[in-house]
C-alpha positions as CSV (number, residue, x, y, z in Angstrom):
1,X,104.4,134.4,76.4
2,X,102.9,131.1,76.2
3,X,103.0,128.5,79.0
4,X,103.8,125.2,78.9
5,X,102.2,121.8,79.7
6,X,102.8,118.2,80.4
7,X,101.4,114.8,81.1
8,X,101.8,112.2,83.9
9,X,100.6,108.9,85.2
10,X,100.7,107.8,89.1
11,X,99.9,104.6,89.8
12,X,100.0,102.4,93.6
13,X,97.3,101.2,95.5
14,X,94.8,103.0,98.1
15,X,92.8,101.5,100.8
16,X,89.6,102.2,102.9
17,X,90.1,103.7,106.2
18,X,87.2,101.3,106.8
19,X,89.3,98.3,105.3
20,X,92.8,99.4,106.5
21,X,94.0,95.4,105.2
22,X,92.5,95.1,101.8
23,X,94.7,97.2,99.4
24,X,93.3,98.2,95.9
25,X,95.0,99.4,92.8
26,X,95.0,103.0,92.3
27,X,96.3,105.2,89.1
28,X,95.6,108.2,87.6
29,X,96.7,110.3,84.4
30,X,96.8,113.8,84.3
31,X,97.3,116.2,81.8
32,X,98.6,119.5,83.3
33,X,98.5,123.1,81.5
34,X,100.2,126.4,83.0
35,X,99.3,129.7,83.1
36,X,100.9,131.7,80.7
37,X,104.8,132.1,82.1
38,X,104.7,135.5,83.6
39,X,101.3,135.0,85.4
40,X,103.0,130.9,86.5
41,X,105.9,132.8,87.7
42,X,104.2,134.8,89.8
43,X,102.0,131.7,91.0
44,X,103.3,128.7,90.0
45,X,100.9,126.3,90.1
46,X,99.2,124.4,86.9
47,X,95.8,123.5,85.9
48,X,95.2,119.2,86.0
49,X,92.6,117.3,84.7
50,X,92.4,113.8,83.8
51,X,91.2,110.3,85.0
52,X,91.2,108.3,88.1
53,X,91.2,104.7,88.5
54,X,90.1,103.5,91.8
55,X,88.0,99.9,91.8
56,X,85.6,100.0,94.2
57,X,85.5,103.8,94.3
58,X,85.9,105.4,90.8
59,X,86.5,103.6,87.9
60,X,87.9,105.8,85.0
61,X,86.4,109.1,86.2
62,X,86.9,112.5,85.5
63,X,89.2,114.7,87.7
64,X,90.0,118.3,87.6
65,X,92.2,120.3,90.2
66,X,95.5,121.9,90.9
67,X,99.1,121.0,91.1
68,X,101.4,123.1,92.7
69,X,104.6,124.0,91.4
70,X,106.6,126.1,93.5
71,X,109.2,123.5,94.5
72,X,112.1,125.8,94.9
73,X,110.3,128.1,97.5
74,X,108.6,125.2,99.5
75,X,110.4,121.8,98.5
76,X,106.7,120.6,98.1
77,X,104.5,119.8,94.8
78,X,100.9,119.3,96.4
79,X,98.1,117.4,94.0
80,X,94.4,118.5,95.0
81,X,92.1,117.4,92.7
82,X,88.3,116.4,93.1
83,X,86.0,113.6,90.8
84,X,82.7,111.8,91.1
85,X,83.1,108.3,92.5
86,X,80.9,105.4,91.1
87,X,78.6,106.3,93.6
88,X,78.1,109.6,92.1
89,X,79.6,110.9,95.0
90,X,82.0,113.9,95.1
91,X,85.3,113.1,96.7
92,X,88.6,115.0,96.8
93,X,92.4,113.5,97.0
94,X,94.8,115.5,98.3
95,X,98.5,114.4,98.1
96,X,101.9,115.8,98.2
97,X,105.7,114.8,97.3
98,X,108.0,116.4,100.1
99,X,111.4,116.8,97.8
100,X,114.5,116.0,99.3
101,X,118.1,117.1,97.3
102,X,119.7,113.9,99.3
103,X,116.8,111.7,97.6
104,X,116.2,113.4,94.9
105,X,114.3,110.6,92.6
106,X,112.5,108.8,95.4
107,X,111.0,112.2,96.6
108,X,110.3,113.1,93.2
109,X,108.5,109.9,92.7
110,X,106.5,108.9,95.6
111,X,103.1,110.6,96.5
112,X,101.2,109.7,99.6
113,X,97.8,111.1,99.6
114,X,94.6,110.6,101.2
115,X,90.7,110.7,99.6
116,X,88.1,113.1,101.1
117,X,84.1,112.6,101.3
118,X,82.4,116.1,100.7
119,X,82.1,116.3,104.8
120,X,86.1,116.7,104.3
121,X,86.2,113.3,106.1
122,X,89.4,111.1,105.1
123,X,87.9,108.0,103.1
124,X,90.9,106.1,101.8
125,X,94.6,106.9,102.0
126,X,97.1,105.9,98.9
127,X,100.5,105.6,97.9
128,X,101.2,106.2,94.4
129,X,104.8,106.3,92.4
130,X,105.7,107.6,89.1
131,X,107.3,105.0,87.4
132,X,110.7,106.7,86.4
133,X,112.4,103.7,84.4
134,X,109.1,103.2,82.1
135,X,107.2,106.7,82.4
136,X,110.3,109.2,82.6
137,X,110.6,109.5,78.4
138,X,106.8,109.2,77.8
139,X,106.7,112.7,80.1
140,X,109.8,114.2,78.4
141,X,108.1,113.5,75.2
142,X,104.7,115.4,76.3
143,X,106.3,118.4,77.6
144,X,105.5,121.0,75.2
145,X,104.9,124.7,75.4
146,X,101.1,125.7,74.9
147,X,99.1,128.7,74.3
């Protein structure tokens, strides 16, 4: 059986933990491809890959990592995804959307997330949002199955 995939754009603002005051745009788009649907039912969680947007840390670079998809079981989607910054750098965000039935579209929206050195040190925390009223039909329309 074939699996399915999708894309989505997050976008907010980060800042440094060293600059806790001077907030910076943040985005990043993310194409995400499943196992095939047997082997995602048994661990759903999808492949992403994509860019991230982060001036002063990472502008337009690669990212590859997980997304888990298991929201039924744990209520949670987690994002864990690593990239090279403009320093040539490795560094890791790690974010999750805790999803609430009584606010269903602000949970499903809103990811807080933080940005890991290679040390596993936290570098930068964020706050991204899908935005729902002008991204919801461009991700309807990018759903698709895959092979």
């Amino acid at each position: 059986m074939s699996g399915f995939e999708f894309r989505e754009t997050m976008a907010g603002s980060y800042h440094r933990v060293d600059e806790p005051h001077k907030e910076r745009p943040l985005a990043f788009t993310i194409r995400a491809k499943s196992a095939p649907l047997l082997r995602f039912l048994r661990r759903p969680e999808v492949e992403i890959e994509g860019a991230i947007d982060a001036p002063g840390l990472a502008d337009h670079r690669y990212l590859r990592g997980t997304l888990g998809m298991d929201l039924l079981r744990t209520g949670t989607l987690p994002y864990a995804f690593h990239f090279r910054g403009d320093d040539d750098k490795p560094y890791v965000f790690e974010g999750q959307k805790d999803v609430s039935a009584r606010e269903l579209v602000e949970s499903m929206t809103v990811l807080p997330g933080a940005i890991k050195n290679e040390e596993g040190a936290i570098v930068a925390r964020a706050l991204l949002r899908f935005d729902a009223r002008s991204d919801l039909v461009k991700f309807l329309k990018s759903f698709r199955l895959s092979r």
